[in-house]
C-alpha positions as CSV (number, residue, x, y, z in Angstrom):
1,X,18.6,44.3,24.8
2,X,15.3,42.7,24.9
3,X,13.7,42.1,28.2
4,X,13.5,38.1,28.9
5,X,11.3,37.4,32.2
6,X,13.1,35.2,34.8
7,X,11.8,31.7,35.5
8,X,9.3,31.2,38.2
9,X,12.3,29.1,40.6
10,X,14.5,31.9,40.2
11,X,12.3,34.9,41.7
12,X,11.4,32.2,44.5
13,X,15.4,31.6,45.1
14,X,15.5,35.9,44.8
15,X,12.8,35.9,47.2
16,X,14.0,33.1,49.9
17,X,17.1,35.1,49.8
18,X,15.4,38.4,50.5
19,X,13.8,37.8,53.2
20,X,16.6,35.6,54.7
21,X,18.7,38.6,54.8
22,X,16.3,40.7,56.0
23,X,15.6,38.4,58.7
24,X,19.8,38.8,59.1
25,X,19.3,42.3,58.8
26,X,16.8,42.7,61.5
27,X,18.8,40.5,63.9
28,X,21.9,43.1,63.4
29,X,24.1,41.2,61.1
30,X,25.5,44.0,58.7
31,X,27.0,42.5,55.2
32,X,31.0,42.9,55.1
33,X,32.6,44.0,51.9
34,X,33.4,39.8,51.0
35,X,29.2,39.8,51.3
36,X,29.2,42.6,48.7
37,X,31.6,42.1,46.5
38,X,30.1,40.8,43.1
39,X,27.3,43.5,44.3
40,X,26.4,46.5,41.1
41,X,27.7,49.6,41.8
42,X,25.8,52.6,41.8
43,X,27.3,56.2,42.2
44,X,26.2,59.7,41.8
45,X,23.0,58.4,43.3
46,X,20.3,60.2,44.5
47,X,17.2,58.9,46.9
48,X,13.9,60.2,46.4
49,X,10.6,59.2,47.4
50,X,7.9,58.8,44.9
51,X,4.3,60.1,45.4
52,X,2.5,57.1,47.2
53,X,5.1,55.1,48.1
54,X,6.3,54.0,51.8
55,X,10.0,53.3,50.7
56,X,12.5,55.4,49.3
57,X,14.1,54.7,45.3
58,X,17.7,55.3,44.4
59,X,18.7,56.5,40.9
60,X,21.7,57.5,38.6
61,X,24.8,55.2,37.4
62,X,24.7,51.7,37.5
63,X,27.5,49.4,37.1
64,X,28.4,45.6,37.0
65,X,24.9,44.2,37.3
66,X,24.2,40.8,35.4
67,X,21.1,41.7,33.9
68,X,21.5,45.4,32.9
69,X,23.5,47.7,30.9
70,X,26.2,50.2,32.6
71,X,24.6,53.0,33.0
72,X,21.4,55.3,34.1
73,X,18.8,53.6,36.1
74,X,16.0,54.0,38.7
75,X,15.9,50.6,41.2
76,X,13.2,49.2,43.4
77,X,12.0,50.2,46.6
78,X,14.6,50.7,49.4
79,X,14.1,47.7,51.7
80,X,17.1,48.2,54.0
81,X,20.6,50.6,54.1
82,X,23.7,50.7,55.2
83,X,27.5,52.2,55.0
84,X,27.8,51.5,51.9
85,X,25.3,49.5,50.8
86,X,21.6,49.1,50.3
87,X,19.4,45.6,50.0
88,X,16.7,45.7,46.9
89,X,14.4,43.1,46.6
90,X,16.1,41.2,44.2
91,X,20.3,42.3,44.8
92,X,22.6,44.1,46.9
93,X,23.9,47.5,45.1
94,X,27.7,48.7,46.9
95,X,26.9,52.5,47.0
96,X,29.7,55.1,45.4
97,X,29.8,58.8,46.3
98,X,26.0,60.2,46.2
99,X,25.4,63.1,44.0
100,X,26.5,65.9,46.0
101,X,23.7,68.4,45.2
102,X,20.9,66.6,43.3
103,X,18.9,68.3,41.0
104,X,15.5,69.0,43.2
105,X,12.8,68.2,40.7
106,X,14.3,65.0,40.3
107,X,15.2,64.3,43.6
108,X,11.6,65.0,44.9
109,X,9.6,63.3,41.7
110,X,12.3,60.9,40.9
111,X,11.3,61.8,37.7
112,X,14.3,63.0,35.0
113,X,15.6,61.2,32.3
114,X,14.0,57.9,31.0
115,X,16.3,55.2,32.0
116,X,16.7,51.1,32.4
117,X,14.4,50.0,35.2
118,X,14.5,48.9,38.6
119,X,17.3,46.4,39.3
């Protein structure tokens, strides 16, 4: 699958959208699962924060997003989480199960198997 940048309207319609919801977000509106429910899946995840970063990444199993293939992958920064659910900069994800005892080099480094990139 070969990577096809997006068109400069779409990332400003993913970025309008963005920062409406977190503007939502911030005013205490929580998304309900109709909100979320053509959102990716990821389970098994983990959170780690890489070495200079502010905001935390999520990685493991990814399913149901329109641009990637099933499977492992590391997303974007963290910009806001919930029950359930966390807000990227460019999608929702609906969070399964995390892993229940992630491996720690991983965990801390976010390093681990090479994977798809952020979604």
């Amino acid at each position: 699958m070969r990577y096809k940048p997006l068109p400069l309207a779409e990332i400003a319609r993913f970025n309008h959208r963005r920062n409406a919801d977190l503007a939502r977000l911030a005013a205490g509106w929580m998304p309900s699962d109709d909100d979320l429910a053509g959102a990716p899946t990821l389970s098994n995840w983990i959170e780690y924060m890489p070495r200079g970063e502010t905001r935390p990444f999520l990685m493991r199993h990814l399913k149901g997003h329109p641009r990637q293939i099933d499977g492992w992958t590391q997303t974007e920064q963290v910009l806001a989480k919930g029950d359930g659910w966390v807000r990227l900069h460019h999608t929702w994800l609906r969070l399964g199960p995390p892993d229940a005892a992630p491996v720690g080099a991983e965990a801390e480094a976010g390093r681990g198997r090479a994977g798809a990139g952020g979604s």
